[in-house]
N, C-alpha and C positions, 0 to 999 in steps of 0.2 A: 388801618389794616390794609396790606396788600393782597394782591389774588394776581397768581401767574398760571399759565398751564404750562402741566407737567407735559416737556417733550417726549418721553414714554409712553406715556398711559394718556395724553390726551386729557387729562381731568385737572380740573379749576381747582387750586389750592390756594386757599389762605392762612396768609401767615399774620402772624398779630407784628405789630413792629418789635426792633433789635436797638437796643440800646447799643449806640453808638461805639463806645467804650469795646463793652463785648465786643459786637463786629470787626474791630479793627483788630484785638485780640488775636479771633478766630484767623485772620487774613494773614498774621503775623504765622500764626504757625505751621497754617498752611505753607506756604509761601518756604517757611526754614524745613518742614519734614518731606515736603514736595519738592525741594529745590527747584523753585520754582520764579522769576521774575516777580517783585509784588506789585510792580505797575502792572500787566497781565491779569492780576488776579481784580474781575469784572463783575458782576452780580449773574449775568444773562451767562457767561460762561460755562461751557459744559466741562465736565471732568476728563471727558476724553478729546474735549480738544486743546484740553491744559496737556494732555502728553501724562495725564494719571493714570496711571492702572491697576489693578486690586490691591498689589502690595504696598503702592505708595498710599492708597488708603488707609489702610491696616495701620501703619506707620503715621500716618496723618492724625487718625481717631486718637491712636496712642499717646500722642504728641497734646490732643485737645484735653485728655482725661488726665493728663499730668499738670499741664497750665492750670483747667478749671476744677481740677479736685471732682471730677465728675465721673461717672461711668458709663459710657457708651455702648450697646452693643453692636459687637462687630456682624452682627447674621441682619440689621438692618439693611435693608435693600438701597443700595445708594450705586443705581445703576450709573453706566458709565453718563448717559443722558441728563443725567441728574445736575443744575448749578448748582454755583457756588452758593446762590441765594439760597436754595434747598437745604444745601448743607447748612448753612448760617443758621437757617431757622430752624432746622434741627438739634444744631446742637444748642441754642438758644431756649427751645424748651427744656431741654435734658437739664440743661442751668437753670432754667426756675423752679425744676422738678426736684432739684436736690435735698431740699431740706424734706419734702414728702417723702425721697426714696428712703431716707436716714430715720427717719421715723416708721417705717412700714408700710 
């Protein structure tokens, strides 16, 4: 298990680990719907200093829920402060959550 603090909010998060596979997944998409450099794309990385900004989110999420057959929502707080690690492990749970959401 990791634990980083959130540069927003100050608050100690832990994230369970990311299967490898996934993560590189994740970086891949990012990276094509962000146009983005994927050497660039860091863990400590914040979204606003990748040069993201809400739409390329929006477009980013869209891009993750098409790869992983997943559904995101988009009213999740993924402020600009937010890494990439954040994101990873977000959308990392929303992946193991799948078969729960498909069932009820």
């Amino acid at each position: 298990m990791d634990t980083a603090t959130h540069p927003a909010r100050d608050a100690v998060i832990t994230r369970l680990p990311v299967d490898p596979a996934l993560r590189e997944q994740v970086l891949d998409v990012i990276a094509r719907e962000g146009m983005i450099e994927r050497d660039s794309l860091v863990g400590d990385a914040t979204l606003e200093k990748l040069g993201i900004d809400s739409m390329e989110v929006v477009m980013i999420l869209n891009g993750l829920e098409d790869a992983l057959s997943i559904y995101i929502p988009v009213d999740k707080n993924l402020s600009p402060a937010a890494t990439l690690d954040d994101l990873v492990a977000y959308v990392a749970e929303r992946y193991a959550a799948r078969g729960a959401d498909a069932r009820g």
